[in-house]
C-alpha positions in Angstrom: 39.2 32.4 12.8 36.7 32.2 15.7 33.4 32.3 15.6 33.0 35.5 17.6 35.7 37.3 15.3 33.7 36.5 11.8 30.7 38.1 13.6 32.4 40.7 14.6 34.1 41.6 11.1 30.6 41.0 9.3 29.0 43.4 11.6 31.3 46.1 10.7 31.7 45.2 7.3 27.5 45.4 6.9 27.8 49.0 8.8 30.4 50.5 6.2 28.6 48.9 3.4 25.4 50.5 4.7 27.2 54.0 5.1 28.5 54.0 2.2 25.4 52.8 0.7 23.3 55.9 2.6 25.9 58.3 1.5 26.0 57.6 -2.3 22.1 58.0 -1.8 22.4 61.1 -0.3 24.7 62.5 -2.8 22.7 61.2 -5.8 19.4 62.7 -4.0 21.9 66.1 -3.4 22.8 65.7 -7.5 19.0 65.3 -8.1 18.0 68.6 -6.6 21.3 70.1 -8.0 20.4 69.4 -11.3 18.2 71.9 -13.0 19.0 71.5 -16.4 16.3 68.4 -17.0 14.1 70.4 -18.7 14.1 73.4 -21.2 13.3 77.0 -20.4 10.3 78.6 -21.5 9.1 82.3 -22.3 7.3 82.0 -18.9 9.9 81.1 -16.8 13.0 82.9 -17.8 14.0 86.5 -17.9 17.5 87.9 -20.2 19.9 89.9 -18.2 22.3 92.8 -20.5 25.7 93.8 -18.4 27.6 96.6 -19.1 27.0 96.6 -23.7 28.8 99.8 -23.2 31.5 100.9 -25.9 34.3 101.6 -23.9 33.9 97.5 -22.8 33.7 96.7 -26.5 36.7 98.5 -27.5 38.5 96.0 -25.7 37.0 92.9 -26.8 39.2 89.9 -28.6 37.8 87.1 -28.2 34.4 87.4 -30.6 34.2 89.8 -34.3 32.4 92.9 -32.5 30.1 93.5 -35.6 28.4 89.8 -35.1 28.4 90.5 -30.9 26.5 93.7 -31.7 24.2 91.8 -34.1 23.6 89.5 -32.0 22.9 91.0 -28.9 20.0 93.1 -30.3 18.8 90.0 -32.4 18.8 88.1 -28.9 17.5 91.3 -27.4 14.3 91.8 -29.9 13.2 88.2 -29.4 12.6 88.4 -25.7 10.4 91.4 -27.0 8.8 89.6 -28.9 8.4 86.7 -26.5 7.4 89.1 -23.7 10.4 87.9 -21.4 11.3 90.3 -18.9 14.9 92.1 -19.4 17.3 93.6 -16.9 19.6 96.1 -18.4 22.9 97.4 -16.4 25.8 99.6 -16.9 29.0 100.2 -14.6 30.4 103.7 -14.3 28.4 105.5 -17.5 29.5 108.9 -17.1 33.1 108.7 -15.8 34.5 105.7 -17.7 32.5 103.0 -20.1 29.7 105.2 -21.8 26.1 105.2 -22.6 24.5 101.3 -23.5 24.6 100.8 -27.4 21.6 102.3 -28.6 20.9 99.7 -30.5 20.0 98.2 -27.5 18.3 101.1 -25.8 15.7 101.0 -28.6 14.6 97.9 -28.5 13.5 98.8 -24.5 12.8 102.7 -25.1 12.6 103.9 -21.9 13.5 101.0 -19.5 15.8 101.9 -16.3 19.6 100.8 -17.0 20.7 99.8 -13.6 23.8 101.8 -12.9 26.7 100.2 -10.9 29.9 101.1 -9.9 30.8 97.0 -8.7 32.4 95.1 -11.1 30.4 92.1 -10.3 26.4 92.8 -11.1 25.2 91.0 -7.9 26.7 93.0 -5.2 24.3 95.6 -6.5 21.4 96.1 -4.3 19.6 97.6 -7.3 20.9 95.3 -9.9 19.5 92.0 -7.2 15.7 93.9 -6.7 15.5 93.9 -10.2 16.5 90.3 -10.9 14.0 89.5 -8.5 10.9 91.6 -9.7 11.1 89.2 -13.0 10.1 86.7 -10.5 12.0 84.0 -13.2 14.8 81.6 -11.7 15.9 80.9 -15.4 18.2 83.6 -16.2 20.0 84.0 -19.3 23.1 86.1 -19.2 24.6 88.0 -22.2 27.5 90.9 -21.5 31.0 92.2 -21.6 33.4 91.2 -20.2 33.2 87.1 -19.8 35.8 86.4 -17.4 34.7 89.2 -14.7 31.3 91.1 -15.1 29.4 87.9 -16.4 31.6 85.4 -14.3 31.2 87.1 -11.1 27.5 87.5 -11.0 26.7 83.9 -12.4 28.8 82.1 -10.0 27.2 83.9 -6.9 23.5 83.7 -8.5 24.0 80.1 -9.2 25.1 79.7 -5.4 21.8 81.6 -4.6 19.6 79.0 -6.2 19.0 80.7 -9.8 19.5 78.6 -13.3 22.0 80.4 -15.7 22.6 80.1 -18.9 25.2 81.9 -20.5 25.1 83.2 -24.2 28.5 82.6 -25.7 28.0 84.7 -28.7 26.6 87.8 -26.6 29.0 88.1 -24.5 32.5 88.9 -25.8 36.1 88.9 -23.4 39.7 90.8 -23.5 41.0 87.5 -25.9 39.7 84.0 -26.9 41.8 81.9 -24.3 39.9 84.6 -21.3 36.6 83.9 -23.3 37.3 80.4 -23.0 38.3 80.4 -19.5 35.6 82.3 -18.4 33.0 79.8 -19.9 34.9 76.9 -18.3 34.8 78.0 -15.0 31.3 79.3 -15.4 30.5 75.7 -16.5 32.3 74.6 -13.5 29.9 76.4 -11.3 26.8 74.9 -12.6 26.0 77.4 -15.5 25.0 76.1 -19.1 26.5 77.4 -22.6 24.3 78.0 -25.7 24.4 80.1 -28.4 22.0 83.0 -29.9 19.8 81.2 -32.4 19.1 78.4 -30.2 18.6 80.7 -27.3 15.6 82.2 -29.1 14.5 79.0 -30.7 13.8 77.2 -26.9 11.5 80.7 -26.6 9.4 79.2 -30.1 10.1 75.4 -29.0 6.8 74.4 -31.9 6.8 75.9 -35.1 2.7 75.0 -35.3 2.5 77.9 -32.5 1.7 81.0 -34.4 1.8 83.6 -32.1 5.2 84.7 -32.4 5.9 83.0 -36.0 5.8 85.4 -38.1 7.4 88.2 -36.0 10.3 85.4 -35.3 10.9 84.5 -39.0 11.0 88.5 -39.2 13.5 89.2 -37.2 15.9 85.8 -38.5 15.5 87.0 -42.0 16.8 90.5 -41.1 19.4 89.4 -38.3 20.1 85.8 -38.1 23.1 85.0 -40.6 23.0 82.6 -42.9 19.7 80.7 -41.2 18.0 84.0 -41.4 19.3 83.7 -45.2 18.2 79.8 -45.2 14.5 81.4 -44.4 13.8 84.0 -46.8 14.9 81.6 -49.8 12.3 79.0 -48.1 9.7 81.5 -48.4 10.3 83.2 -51.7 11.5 80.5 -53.7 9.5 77.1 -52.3 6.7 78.9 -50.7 6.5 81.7 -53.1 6.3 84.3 -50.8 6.6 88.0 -51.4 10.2 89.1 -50.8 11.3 90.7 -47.9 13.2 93.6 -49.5 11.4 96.9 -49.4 11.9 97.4 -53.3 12.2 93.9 -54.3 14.6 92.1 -57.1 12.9 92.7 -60.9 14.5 89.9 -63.2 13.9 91.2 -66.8 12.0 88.6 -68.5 13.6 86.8 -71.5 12.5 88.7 -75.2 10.4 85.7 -77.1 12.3 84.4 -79.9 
């Protein structure tokens, strides 16, 4: 091969290996600034969004045992309370077709506007969008009914707008188990992250030497949070001695002498 030809072929050969080069940089600097999931949320820097906990939108959930959704939901709902992280509540079509928000979950925010909709998906809600944005949080975690529409929608396009979702399998409930599962795929898909309810509140705590919520926290488990909340209340009463939680505690009859 002449001289002039290997020149010419290690020329081009050094300018594709340097596009190449500057275009897997770009994407991993593009993947970088994608990735917003390096770090865990905080109580200062996320705010809890409710959509549509409205019983006509239970009655037609499959996919999760309604009682525990329920449960967990205003579990979920009292720890942001608690934590002081702001909540959005909204409803779609109250009156004329799903009914009034559980008021289970209207008591733990007596008071606080439910934004009313009549779009399926949350975001194309000019009311539902200025109150996303008062919480002045980019960390939003999503619970509601259903999965694969009203909690799909609205984290796909708020992800595209530069917000962080998480989505809270076990508050959010769809028409079966395979739309559940299809939902959270696609959500995933999109840039969204799964957890679950306990650990949703626990990243709130993140240090059990902070006090300020402790006690409230271990509250609330021992009264809503399953088994763990269970695990807890033995922990206190029978390691650490503590009173019982029961309002009329357990009396064991002490043994007669012999």
């Amino acid at each position: 091969m002449p001289l002039q030809t290997c020149a010419n072929e290690l020329a081009a050969f050094t300018a594709r290996t340097a596009t190449i080069s500057n275009h897997d940089e770009q994407n991993l600097k593009k993947s970088q600034a994608m990735s917003q999931y390096n770090k865990l949320y905080t109580k200062e820097d996320s705010a809890i969004v409710f959509i549509d906990h409205q019983p006509q939108m239970l009655f037609g959930v499959e996919g999760i045992n309604r009682a525990s959704l329920i449960n967990n939901v205003t579990l979920i709902a009292k720890a942001a309370k608690e934590f002081g992280v702001p909540a959005v509540l909204t409803a779609v079509e109250t009156e004329g077709f799903s009914g009034y928000v559980w008021p289970q979950l209207l008591d733990v925010f007596p008071g606080q506007e439910v934004v009313e909709r009549t779009s399926m998906n949350s975001w194309d809600d000019p009311g539902f969008r200025k109150a996303i944005e008062a919480t002045g949080r980019k960390n939003i975690i999503m619970t509601g009914l259903w999965t694969e529409v009203c909690i799909t929608w609205p984290t796909i396009e708020m992800l595209g707008a530069g917000y962080n979702i998480y989505v809270v399998d076990d508050c959010c409930g769809a028409t079966s188990a395979a739309a559940q599962e299809a939902a959270l795929s696609r959500m995933v898909q999109a840039g969204a992250i799964r957890l679950t309810t306990i650990c949703a509140i626990l990243e709130w705590q993140r240090d059990w030497a902070r006090k300020e919520h402790y006690n409230n926290l271990m509250g609330l488990m021992k009264q809503q949070g399953g088994a763990y909340g269970i695990g807890v209340e033995y922990a206190y009463t029978m390691v650490h001695h503590a009173p019982q939680s029961a309002q009329k505690p357990q009396v064991v009859p002490k043994k007669a002498a012999h």
